[in-house]
C-alpha positions as CSV (number, residue, x, y, z in Angstrom):
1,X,12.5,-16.3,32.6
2,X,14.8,-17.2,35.8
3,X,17.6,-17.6,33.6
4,X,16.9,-14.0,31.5
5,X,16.7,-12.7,35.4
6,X,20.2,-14.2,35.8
7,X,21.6,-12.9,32.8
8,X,20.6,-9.5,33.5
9,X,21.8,-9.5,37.3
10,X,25.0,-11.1,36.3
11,X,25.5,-7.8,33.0
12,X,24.7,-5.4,36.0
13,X,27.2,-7.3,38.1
14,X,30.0,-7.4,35.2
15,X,29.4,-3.6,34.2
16,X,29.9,-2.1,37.6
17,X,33.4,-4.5,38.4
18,X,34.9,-3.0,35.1
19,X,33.3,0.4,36.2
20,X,35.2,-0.3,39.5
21,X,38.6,-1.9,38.1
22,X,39.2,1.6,36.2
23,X,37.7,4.1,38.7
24,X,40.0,2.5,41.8
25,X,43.1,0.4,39.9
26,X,43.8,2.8,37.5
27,X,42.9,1.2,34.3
28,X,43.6,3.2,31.0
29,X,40.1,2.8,29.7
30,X,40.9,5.1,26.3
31,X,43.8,7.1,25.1
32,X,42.7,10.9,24.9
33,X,42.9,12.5,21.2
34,X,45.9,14.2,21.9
35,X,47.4,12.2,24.6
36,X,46.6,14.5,27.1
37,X,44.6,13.3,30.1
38,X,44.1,16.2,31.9
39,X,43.4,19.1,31.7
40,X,41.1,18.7,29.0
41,X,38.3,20.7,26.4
42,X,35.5,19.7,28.4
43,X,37.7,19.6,32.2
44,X,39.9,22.6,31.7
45,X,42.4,24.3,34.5
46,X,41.9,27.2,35.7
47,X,45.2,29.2,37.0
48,X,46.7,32.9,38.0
49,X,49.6,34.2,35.7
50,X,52.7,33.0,37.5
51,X,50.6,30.2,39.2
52,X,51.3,26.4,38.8
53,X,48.9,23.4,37.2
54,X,49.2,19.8,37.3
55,X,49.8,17.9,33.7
56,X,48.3,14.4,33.4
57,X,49.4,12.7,30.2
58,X,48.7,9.3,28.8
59,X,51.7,7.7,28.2
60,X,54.5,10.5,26.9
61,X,56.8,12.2,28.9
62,X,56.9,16.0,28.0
63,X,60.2,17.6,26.7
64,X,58.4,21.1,26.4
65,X,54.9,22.7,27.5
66,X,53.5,25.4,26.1
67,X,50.2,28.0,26.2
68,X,48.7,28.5,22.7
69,X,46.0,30.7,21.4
70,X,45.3,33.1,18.1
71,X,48.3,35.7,19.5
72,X,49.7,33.9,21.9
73,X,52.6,31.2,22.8
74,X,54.2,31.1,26.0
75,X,56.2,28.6,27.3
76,X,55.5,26.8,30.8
77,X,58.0,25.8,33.2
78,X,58.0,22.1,33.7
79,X,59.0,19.9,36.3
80,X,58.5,16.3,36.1
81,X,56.6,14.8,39.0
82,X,55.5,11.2,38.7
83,X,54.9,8.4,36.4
84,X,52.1,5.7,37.5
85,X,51.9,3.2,35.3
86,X,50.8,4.7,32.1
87,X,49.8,8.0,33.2
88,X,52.6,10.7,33.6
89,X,52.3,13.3,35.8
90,X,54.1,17.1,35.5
91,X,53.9,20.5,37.4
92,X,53.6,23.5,34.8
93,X,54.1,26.9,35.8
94,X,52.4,29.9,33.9
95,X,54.4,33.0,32.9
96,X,53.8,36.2,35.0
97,X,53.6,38.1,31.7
98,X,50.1,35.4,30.4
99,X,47.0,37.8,29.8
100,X,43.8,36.2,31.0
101,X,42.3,33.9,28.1
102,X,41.6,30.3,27.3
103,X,44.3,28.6,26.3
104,X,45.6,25.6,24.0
105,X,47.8,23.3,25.5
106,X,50.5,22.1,23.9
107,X,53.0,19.3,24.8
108,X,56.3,19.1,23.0
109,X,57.6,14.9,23.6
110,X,59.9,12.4,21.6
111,X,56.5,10.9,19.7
112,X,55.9,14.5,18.8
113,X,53.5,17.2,19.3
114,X,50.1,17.1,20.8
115,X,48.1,20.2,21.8
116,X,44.9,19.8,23.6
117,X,42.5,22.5,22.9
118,X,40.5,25.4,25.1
119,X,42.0,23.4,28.3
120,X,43.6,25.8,30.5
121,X,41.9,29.5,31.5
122,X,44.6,32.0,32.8
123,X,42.4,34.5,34.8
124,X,43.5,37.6,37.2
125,X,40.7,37.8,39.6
126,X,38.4,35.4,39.5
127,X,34.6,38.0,39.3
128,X,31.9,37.9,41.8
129,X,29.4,36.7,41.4
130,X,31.0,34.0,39.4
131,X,28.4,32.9,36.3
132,X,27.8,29.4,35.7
133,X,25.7,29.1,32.2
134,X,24.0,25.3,32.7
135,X,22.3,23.3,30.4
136,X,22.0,19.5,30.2
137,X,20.8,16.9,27.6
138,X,21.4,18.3,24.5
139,X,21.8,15.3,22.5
140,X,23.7,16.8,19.7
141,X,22.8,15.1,16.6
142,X,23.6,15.4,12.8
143,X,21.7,11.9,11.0
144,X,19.0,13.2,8.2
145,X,16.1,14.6,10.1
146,X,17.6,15.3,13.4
147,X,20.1,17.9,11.9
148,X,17.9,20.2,13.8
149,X,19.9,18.9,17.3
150,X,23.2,20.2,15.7
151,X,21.3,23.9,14.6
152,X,20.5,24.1,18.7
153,X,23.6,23.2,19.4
154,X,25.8,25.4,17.8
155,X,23.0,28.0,18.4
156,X,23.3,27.9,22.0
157,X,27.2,28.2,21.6
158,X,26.9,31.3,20.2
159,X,24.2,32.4,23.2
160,X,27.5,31.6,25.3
161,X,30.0,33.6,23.6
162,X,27.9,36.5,24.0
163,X,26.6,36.2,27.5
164,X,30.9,35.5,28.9
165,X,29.9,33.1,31.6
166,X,32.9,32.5,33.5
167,X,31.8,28.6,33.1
168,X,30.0,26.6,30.9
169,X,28.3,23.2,32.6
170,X,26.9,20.3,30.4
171,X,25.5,18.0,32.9
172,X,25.4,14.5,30.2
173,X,24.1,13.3,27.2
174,X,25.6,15.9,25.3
175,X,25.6,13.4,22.2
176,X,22.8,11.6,21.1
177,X,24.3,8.2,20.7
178,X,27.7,7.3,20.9
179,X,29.3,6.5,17.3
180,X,32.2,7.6,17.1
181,X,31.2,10.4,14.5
182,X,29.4,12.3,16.7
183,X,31.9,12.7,19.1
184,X,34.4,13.9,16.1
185,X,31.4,16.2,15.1
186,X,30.7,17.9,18.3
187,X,34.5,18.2,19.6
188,X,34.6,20.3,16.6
189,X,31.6,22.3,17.0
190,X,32.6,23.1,20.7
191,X,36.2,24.5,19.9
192,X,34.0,27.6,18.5
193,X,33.2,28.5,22.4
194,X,35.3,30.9,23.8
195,X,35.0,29.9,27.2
196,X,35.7,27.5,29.4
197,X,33.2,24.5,29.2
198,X,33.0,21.6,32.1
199,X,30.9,18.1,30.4
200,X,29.5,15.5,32.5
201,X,28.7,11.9,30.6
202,X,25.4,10.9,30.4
203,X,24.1,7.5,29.3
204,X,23.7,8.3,25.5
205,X,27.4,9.3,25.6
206,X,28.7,5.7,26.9
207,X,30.2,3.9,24.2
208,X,32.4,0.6,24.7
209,X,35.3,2.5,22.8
210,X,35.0,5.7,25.3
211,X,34.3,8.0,23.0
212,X,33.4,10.3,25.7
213,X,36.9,9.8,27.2
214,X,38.9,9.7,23.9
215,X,37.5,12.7,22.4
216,X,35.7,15.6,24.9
217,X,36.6,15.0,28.9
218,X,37.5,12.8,31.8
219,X,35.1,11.5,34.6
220,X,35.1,11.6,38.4
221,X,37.4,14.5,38.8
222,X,36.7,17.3,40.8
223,X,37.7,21.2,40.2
224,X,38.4,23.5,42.6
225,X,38.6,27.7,41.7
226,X,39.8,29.5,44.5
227,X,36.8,29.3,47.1
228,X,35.0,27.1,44.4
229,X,34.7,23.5,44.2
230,X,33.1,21.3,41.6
231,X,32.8,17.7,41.7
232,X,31.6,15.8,39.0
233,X,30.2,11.7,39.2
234,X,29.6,9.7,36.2
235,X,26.4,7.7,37.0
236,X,27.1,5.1,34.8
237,X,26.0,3.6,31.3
238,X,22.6,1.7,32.5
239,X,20.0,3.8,30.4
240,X,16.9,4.9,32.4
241,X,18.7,4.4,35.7
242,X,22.1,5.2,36.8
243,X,23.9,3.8,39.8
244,X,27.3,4.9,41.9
245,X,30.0,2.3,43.1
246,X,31.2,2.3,46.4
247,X,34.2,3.0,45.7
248,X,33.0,6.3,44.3
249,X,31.2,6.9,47.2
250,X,34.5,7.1,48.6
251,X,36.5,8.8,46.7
252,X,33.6,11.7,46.9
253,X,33.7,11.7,51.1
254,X,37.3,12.2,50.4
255,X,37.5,14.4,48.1
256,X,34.7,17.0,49.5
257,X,36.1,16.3,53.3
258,X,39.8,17.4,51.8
259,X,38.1,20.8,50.1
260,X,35.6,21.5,53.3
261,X,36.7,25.0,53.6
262,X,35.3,25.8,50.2
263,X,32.2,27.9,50.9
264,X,30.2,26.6,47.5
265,X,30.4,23.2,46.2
266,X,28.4,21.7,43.3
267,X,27.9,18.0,42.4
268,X,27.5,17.3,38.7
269,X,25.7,14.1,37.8
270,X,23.3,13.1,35.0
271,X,20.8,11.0,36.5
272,X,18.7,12.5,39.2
273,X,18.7,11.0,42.9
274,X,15.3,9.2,41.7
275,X,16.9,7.9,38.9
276,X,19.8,6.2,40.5
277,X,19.4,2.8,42.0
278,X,21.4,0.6,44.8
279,X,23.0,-2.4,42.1
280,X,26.4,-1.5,43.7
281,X,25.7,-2.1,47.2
282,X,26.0,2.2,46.7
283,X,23.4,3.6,49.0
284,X,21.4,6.7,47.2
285,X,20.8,8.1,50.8
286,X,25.0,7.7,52.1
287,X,25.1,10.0,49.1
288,X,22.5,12.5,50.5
289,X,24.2,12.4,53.7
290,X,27.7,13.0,52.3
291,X,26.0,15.9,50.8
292,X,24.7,17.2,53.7
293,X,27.6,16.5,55.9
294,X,30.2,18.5,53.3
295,X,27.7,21.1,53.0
296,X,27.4,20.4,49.0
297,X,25.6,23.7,48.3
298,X,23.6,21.9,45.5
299,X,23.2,18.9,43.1
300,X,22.6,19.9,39.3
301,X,21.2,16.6,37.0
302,X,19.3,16.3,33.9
303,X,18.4,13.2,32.3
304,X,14.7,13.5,32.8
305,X,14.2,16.6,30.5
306,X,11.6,18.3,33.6
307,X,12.6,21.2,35.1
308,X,12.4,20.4,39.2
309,X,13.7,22.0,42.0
310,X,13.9,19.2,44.8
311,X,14.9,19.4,48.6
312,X,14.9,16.1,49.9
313,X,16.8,13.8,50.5
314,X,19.3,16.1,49.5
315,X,18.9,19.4,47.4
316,X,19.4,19.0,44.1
317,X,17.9,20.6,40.6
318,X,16.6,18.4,37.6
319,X,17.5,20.5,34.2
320,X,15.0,21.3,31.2
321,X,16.7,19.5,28.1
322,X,19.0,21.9,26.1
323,X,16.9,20.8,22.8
324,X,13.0,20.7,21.8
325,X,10.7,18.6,24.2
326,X,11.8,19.7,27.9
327,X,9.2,20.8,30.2
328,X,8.1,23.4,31.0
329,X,10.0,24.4,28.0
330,X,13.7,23.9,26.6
331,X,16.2,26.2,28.0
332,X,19.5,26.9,30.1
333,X,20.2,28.4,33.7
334,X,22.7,31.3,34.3
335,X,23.8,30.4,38.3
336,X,25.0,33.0,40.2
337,X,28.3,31.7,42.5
338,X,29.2,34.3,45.7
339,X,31.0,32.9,48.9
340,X,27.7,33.2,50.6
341,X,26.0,30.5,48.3
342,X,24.1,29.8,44.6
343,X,21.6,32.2,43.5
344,X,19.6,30.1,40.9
345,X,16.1,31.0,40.8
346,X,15.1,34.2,38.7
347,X,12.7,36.5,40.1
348,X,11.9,34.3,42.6
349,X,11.2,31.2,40.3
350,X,13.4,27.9,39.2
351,X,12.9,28.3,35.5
352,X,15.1,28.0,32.0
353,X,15.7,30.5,30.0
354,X,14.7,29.6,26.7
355,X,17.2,29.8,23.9
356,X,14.6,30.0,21.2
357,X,13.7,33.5,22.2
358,X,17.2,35.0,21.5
359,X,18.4,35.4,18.2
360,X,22.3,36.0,17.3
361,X,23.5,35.4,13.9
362,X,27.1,36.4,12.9
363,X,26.9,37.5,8.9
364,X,30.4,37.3,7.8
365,X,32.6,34.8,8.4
366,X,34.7,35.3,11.7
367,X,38.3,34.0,10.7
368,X,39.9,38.0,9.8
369,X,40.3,37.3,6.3
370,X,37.6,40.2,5.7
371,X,38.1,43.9,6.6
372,X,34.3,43.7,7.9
373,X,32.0,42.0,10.0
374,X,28.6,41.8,11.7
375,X,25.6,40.4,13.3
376,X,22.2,40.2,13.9
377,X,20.8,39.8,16.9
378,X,16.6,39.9,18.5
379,X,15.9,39.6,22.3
380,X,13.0,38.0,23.3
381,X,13.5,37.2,26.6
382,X,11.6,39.3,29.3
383,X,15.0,41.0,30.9
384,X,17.4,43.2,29.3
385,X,20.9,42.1,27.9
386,X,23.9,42.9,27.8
387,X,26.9,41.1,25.7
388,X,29.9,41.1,24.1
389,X,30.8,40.1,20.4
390,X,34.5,39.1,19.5
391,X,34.8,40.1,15.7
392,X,37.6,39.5,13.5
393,X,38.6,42.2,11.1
394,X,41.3,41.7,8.3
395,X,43.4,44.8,8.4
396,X,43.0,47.8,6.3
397,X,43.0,51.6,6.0
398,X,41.3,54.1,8.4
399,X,39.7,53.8,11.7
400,X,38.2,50.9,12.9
401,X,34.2,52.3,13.2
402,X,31.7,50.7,15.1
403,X,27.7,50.5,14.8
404,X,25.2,49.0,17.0
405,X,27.5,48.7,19.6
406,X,30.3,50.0,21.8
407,X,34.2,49.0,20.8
408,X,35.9,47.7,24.3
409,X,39.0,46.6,22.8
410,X,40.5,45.3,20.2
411,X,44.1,43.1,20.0
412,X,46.6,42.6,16.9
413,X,46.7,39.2,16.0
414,X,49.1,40.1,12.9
415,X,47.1,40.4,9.7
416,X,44.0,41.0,11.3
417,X,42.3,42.5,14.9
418,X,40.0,40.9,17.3
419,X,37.4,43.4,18.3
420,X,35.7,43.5,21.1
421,X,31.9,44.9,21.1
422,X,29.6,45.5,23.9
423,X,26.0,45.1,22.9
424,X,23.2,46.4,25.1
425,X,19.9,44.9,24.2
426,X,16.2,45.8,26.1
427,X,13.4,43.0,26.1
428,X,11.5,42.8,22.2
429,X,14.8,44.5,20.9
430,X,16.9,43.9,18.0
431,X,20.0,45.3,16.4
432,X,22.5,45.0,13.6
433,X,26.0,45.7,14.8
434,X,28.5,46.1,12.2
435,X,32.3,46.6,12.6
436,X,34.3,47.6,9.5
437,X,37.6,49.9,8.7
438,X,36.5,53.0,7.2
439,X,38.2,53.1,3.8
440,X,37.1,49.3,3.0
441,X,34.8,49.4,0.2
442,X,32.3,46.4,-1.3
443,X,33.3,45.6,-4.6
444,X,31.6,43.1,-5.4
445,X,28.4,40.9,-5.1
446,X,27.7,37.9,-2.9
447,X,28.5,34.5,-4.4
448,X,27.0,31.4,-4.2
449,X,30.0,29.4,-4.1
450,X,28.0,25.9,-3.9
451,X,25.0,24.0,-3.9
452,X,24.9,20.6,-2.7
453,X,21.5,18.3,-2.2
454,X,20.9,15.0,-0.4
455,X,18.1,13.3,-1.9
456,X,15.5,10.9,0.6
457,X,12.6,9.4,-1.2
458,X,9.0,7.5,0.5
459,X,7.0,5.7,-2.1
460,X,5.5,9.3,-3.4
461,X,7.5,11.8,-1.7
462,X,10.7,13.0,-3.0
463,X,12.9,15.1,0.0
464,X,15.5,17.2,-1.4
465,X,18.3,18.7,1.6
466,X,19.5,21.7,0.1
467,X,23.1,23.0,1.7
468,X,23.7,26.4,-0.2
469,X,27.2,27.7,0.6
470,X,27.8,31.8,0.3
471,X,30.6,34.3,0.4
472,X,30.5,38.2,0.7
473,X,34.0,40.1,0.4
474,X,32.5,43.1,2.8
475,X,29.8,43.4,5.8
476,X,28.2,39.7,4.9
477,X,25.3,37.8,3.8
478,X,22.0,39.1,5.0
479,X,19.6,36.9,3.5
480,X,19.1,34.2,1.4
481,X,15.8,33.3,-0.3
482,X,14.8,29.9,-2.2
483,X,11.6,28.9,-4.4
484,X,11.4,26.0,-5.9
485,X,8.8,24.4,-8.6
486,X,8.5,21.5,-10.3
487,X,6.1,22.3,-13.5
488,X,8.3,26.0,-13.8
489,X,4.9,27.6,-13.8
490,X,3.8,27.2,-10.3
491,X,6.8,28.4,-7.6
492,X,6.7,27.3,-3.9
493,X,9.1,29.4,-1.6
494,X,11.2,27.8,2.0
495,X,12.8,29.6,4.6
496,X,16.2,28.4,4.8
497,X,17.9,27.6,8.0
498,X,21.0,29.3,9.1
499,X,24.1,27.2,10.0
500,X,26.7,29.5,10.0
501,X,27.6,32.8,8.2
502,X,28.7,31.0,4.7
503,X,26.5,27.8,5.2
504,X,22.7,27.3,5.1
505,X,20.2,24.4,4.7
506,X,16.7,23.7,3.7
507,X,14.4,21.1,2.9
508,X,12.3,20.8,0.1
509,X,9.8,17.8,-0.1
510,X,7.7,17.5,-3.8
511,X,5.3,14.9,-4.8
512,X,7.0,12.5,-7.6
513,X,6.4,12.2,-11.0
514,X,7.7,15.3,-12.5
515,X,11.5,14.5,-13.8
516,X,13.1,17.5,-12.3
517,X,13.0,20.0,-9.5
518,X,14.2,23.6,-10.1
519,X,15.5,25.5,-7.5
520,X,16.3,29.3,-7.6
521,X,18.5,30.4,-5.2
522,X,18.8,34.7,-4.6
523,X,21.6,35.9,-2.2
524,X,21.7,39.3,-0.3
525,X,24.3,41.4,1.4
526,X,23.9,44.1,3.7
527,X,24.8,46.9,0.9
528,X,22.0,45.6,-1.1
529,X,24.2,43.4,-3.5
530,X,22.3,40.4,-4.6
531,X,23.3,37.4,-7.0
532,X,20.8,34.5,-8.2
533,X,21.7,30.8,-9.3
534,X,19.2,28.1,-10.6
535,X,19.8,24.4,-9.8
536,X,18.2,21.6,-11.4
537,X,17.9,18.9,-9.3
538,X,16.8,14.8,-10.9
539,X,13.7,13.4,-9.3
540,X,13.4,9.7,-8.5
541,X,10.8,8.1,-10.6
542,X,7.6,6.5,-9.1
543,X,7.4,3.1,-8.6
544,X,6.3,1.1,-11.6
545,X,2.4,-0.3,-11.4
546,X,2.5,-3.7,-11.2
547,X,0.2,-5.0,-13.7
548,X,-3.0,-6.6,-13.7
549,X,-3.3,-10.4,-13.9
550,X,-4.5,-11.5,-17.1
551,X,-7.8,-14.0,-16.0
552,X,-7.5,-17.7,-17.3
553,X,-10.5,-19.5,-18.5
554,X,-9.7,-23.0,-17.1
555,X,-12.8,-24.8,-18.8
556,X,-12.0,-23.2,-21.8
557,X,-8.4,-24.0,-22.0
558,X,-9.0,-27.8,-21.1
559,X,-11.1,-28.4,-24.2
560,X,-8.9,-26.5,-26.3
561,X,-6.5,-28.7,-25.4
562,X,-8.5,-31.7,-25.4
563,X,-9.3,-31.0,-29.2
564,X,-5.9,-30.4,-30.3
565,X,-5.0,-33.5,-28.4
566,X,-7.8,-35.5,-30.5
567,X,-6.5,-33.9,-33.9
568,X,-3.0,-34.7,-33.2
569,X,-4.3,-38.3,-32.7
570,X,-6.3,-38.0,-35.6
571,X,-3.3,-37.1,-37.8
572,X,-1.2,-39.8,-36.4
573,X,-3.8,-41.9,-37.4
574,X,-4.4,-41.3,-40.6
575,X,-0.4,-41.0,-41.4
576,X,-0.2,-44.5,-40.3
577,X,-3.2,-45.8,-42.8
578,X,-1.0,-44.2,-45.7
């Protein structure tokens, strides 16, 4: 037992001196995606046109820096600055001319191209109040059965780019575990948000490879937007508990004492104050009082999956988990940012806003290679709404007409237009908003393009995971419906689960024995176009019966034996007479 005590107090020992060797020497712990250490997807800057940025890249010297998005490239004005060790340091200086957006950036060197996406926001004047949309632990998943995590994911993506915070906080355990191709998974799933996103590791995102690091964000890095500044800690890989190092105890007294004329300053962190513990020599309450000495206008954690709004010893908020299972219930926070502090509470009360109650579903595919769009959307929240849709329309002839909603702009990205909507929506509401060009016609039915089926099997249970791909050359898919049977007399129906405007899934679980499963699949636009396709799908077989053990006679078999036995001797016998 003493020496399982050692063990233990020597791993806690081992994991905060390499925690400490690359927070203070400057360790490369991983080498980002695209070589670009800051600013990042899940770190991005945030600059004025003609206004400067610092470049922090791992290892390559730049020859050219550029801003990239769907319409845009503009090229930044580079000075080199500094190389330490392997990280090299450049000022970039924004064009005059650069509209406000979130930008790609993309880094021209002598071992080529690398562009990290969504990293730098170009904005005019920054809005007041400025909206932070938080949520924390959603443990984004995509193994069979916890699929689900993704759904809620991308779900609450799509919440975002229709609210337009100005920022987007995901304070740890964004992933659910860390292999690697979960990281790849959500880094793709996150370059569909059109704003700027700021993530904060929590323990399910620690991997010995640094995933975390190589794929979505840095750590211990603090942001500052005009009279803003935002700090962000990374308490560490220890599970249950987090803990702090000294040294970035320091680096934080620094770091908030060199920004003290910021009127608001958050503190991002996964593990709440209770959670952390002293296995650093890092006193929890010397971070309380650095808190309360830099006037930290408030501390926002998850980790625990309650919703708590705590005072002492410093103030600080516990977030609801961005998935099923959080208490009171599952939801986000939309914080309100003004010099004069952080309005968080709504009506009065610390609560999430549940993501379950609001539904928005694009129907057509949103990549303008279709001269028509829309997308469904339900509010069930208790407040009114409103939103904004960007919709991307292939070209065609006519005007661009609008229903559902109000067109704000719309930009030429070549062969196709980005349309902006404005979509008001009262509590209980819903609305279809469609956005096509008025001499656009639908041709032709939907398609199912494909059907593809996992298969998972218990000893009598057969589970079929249907994904049905669809296509519609107009407005969109509007529903799809699927029965299924496995006798073709008796049909069972399932509600299939949206992924995405061409993609949906659903399970279908039969008892085994029959050979086959049948499904029929029926697709319907929103002109009333519908197409079917039957798939037969192979069951597995049951398990064989093992059968009975025939019952030997022991008494019997002995004095059969014995006989023979006696007539072979017999025989012998008799043969030797003769």
């Amino acid at each position: 037992m003493e020496d399982e005590k050692v063990k233990g107090k020597l791993t806690i020992v081992l994991l905060a001196l390499l925690s400490t060797s690359i927070f203070a020497a400057g360790c490369q712990p991983a080498t980002p995606l695209n070589r670009v250490w800051w600013p990042r997807l899940g770190f991005p800057a945030f600059v004025k046109p003609g206004g400067s940025f610092t470049v922090e890249l791992a290892g390559i010297e730049p020859q050219a820096m550029y801003l990239v998005n769907e319409t845009h490239r503009l090229e930044l004005k580079v000075e080199l600055k500094q190389r330490e060790g392997w990280l090299v340091k450049a000022v970039a200086e924004v064009p005059a001319e650069a509209g406000e957006d979130l930008y790609n950036l993309s880094v021209l060197s002598s071992e080529g191209s690398f562009e990290e996406p969504h990293s730098v926001y170009v904005y005019k004047a920054l809005r007041v109040p400025f909206t932070v949309f938080w949520i924390t632990d959603t443990h984004y998943d995509v193994k069979p059965g916890a699929e689900y995590l993704r759904l809620i994911f991308r779900k609450w993506i799509r919440i975002a780019n229709f609210l337009k915070p100005d920022l987007v906080v995901i304070t740890g355990d964004i992933v659910n575990n860390p292999p690697e191709h979960l990281f790849k998974s959500v880094y793709r799933d996150l370059l569909e948000l059109e704003v700027p996103v700021l993530l904060v590791p929590g323990n399910h995102d620690w991997s010995r490879e640094g995933h975390f690091i190589r794929y979505l964000s840095v750590s211990n890095r603090s942001l500052t937007i005009e009279w803003i500044h935002i700090v962000a800690l990374d308490t560490g890989p220890g599970g249950f508990h987090g803990w702090l190092t000294r040294e970035q105890m320091d680096w934080l007294e620094e770091d908030l004492a060199a920004h003290s004329e910021c009127p608001v300053k958050l503190l991002l962190m996964h593990h709440p104050l209770y959670h952390i513990e002293n296995r650093t020599g890092a006193d929890l309450m010397r971070l309380a009082s650095i808190a309360k000495r830099y006037n930290v206008s408030l501390i926002l954690t998850g980790h625990s999956h309650v919703n708590k709004d705590i005072m002492e010893p410093a103030h600080y908020l516990v977030g609801a988990s961005g998935f099923k299972g959080g208490k009171p219930y599952s939801g986000f926070y939309l914080l309100k940012l003004t010099p004069q502090g952080v309005e968080y509470k709504i009506n009065g009360t610390y609560k999430p806003i549940p993501h379950d109650k609001f539904e928005i579903k694009l129907l057509q595919e949103n990549t303008g290679a279709k001269p028509a769009a829309a997308a469904y959307l339900r509010n069930g929240w208790w407040f009114p709404v409103k939103g904004y849709l960007k919709l991307r329309l292939k070209k065609a002839g006519g005007q661009l007409k609008v229903e559902g909603g109000k067109l704000t702009s719309q930009v030429d990205a070549g062969s196709y237009v980005i349309a902006e909507v404005e979509v008001k929506l009262s509590p209980k509401e819903e609305k279809l908003v469609k956005a096509y060009y008025t001499q656009a016609q639908d041709k032709q039915p939907p398609k199912i393009a494909e059907v593809k089926y996992r298969m998972r099997e218990s000893p009598s249970v057969a589970i079929a995971t249907l994904l049905v791909k669809v296509e519609d050359d107009y407005l969109g898919v509007q529903s799809v419906n699927i029965a299924y049977t496995t006798d073709n007399r008796t049909w069972s129906t399932t509600e299939p689960a949206y992924i995405s405007p061409t993609a949906y899934q659903a399970t279908v679980q039969v008892e085994k024995g029959p050979p086959r499963l049948t499904v029929k699949i029926e697709v319907k636009d929103l002109t009333g176009k519908t197409s079917e396709k039957t798939v037969s799908i192979p069951l597995p077989k049951l398990p064989e019966e093992a059968k009975p053990e025939e019952k030997t006679n022991l008494p019997l078999l002995a004095a059969a034996t014995a006989i023979a036995a006696a007539i072979a001797l017999a025989a012998i016998y008799l043969l030797k007479r003769s």
